[in-house]
PASEBA-1860 file (N, C-alpha, C; in nm, 3 decimals):
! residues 92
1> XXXXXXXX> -1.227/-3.779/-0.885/-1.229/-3.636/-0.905/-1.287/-3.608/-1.043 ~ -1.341/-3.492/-1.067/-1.436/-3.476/-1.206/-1.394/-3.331/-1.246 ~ -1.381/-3.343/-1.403/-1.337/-3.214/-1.409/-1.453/-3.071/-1.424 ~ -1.621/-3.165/-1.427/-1.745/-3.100/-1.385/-1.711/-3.017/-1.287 ~ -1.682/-3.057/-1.139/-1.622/-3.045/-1.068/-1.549/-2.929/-1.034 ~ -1.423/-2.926/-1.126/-1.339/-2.835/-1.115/-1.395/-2.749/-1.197 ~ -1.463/-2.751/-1.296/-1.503/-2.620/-1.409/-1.622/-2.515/-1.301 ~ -1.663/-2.597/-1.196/-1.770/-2.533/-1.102/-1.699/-2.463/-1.007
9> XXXXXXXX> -1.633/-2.497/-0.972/-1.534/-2.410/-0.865/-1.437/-2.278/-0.937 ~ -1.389/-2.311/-1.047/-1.349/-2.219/-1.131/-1.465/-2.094/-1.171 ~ -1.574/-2.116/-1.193/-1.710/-2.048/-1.193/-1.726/-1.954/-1.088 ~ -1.721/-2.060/-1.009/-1.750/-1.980/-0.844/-1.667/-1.883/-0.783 ~ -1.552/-1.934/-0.839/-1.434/-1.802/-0.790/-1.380/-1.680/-0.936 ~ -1.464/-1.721/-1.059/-1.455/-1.585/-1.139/-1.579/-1.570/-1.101 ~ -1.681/-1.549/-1.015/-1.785/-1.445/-0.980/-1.772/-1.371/-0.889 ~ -1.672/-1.476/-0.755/-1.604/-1.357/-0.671/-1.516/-1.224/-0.716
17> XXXXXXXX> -1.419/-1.283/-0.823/-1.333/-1.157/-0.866/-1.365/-1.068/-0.937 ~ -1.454/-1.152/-1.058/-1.548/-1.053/-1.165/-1.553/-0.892/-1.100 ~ -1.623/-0.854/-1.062/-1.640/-0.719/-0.984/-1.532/-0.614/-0.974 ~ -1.435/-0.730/-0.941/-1.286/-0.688/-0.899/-1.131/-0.600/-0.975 ~ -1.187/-0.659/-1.088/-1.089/-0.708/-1.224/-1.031/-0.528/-1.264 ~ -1.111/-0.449/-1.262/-1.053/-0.314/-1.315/-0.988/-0.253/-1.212 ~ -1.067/-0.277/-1.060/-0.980/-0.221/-0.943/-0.821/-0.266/-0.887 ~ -0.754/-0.410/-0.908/-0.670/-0.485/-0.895/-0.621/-0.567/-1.009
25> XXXXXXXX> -0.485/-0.528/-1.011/-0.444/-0.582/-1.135/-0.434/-0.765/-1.100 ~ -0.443/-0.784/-0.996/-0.469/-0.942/-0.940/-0.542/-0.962/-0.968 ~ -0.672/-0.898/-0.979/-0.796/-0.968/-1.035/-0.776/-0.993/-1.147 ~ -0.757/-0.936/-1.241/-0.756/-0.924/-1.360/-0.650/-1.079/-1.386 ~ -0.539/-1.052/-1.344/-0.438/-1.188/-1.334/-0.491/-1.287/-1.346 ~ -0.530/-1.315/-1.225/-0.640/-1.442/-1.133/-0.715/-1.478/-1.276 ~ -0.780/-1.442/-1.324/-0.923/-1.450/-1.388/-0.844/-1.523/-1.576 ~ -0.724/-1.406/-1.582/-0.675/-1.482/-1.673/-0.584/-1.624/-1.681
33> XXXXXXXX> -0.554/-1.635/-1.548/-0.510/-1.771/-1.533/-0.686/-1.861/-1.501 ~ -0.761/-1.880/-1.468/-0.854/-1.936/-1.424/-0.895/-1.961/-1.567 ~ -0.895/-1.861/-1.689/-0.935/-1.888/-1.802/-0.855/-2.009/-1.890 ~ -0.692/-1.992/-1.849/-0.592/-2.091/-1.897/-0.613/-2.205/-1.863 ~ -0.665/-2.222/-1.733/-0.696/-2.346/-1.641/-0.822/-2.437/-1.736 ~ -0.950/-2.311/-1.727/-1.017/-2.358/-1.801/-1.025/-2.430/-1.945 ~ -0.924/-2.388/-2.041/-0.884/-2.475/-2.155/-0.810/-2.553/-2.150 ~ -0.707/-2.559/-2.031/-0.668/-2.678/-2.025/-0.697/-2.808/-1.952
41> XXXXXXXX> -0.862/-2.779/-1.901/-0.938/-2.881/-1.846/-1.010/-2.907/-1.985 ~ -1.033/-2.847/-2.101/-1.140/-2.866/-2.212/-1.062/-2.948/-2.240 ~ -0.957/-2.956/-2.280/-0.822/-3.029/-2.318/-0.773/-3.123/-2.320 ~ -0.829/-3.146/-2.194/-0.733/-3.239/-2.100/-0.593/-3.239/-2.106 ~ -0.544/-3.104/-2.084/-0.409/-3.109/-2.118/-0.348/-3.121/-1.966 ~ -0.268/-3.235/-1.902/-0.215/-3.277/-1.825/-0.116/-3.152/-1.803 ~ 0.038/-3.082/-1.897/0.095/-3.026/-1.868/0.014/-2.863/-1.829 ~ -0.027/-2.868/-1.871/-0.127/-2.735/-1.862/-0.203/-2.704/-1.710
49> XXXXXXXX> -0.279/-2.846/-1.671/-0.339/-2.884/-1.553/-0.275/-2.870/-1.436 ~ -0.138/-2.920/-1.465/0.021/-2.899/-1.329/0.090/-2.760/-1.341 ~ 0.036/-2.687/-1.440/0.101/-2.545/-1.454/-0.023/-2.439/-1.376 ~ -0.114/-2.505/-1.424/-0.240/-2.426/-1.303/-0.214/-2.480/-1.150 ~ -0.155/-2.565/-1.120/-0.200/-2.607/-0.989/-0.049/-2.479/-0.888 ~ 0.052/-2.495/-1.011/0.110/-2.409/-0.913/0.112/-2.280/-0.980 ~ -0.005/-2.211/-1.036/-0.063/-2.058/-1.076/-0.113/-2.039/-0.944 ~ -0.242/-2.135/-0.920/-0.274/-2.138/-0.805/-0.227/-2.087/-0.655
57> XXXXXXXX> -0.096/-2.141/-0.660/-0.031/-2.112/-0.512/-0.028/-1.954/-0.534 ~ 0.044/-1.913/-0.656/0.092/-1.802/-0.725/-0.049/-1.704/-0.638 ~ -0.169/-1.756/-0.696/-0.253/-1.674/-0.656/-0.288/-1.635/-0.510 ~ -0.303/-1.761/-0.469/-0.328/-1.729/-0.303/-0.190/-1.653/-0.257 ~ -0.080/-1.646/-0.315/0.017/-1.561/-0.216/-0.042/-1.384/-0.271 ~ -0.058/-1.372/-0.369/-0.098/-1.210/-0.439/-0.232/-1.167/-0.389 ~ -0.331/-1.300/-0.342/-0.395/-1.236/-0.224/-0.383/-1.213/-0.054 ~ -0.327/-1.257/-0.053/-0.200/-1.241/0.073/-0.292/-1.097/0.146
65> XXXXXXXX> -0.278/-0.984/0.083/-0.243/-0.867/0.096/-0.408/-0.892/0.122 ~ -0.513/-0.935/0.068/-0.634/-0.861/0.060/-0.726/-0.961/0.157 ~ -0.685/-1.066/0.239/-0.701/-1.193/0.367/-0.793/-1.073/0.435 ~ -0.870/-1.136/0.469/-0.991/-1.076/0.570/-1.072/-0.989/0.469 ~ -1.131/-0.996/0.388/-1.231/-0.943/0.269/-1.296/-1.048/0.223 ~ -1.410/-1.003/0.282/-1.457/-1.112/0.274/-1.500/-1.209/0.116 ~ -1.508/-1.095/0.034/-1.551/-1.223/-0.090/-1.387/-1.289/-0.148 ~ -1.260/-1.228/-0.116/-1.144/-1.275/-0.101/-1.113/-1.434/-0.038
73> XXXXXXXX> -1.156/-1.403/0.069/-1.179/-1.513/0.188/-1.285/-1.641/0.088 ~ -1.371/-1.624/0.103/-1.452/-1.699/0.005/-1.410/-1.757/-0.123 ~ -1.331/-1.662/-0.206/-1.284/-1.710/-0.320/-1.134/-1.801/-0.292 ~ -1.062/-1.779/-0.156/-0.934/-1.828/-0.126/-1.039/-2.031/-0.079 ~ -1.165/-1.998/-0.038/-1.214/-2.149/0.031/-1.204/-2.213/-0.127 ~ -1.305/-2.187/-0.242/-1.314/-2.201/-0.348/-1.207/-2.259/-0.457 ~ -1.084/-2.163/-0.420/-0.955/-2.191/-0.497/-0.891/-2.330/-0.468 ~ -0.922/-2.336/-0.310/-0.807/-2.463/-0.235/-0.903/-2.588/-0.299
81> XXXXXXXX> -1.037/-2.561/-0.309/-1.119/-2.715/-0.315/-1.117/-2.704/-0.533 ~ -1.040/-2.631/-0.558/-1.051/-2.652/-0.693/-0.848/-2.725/-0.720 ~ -0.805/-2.654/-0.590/-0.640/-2.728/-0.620/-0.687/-2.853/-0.612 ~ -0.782/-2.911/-0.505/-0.776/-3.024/-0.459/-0.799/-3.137/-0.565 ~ -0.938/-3.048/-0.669/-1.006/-3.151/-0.775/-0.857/-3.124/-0.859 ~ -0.811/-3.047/-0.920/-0.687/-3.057/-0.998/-0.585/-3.204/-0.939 ~ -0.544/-3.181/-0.820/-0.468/-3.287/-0.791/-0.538/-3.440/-0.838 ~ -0.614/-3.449/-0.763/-0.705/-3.555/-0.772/-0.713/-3.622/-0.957
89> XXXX> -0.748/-3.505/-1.025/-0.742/-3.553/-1.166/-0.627/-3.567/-1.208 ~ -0.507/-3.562/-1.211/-0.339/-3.573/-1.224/-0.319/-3.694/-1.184 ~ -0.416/-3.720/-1.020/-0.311/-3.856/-1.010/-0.443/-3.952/-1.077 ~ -0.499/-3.961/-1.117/-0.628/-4.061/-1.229/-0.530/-4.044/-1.350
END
């Protein structure tokens, strides 16, 4: 797993929300955890890395509400394959 990797998927899903961020205070959320995530991949901060993975869940339940939208939908594919590289780098 690479944290290249994960910094690309993190990318990919603040361009979905970007747009989003003044209309939903989730966006806005989302984007500031994705930013936390992001320094603590600069980091390599391990405790930091396991505190994003379950922000993460955090997030997909607060989009719950907005499932079937489509750049939602897209950013929920995005999120799961960025839990995945998170896990992956935890157990390395």
């Amino acid at each position: 797993m690479s944290v290249d990797k994960a910094l690309e998927e993190i990318s990919i899903i603040e361009n979905f929300i970007k747009p989003y961020e003044y209309q939903a205070y989730e966006a806005r959320e989302a984007l500031n955890d994705l930013a936390a995530l992001r320094d603590a991949l600069s980091k390599m901060d391990k405790k930091g890395i396991e505190n994003a993975v379950e922000k993460i869940s955090k997030i997909e339940a607060k989009a719950a509400p907005y499932r079937g939208f489509g750049p939602v939908e897209e950013a929920l594919q995005h999120l799961q394959r960025l839990k995945e590289e998170l896990k992956g780098l935890l157990e390395d």
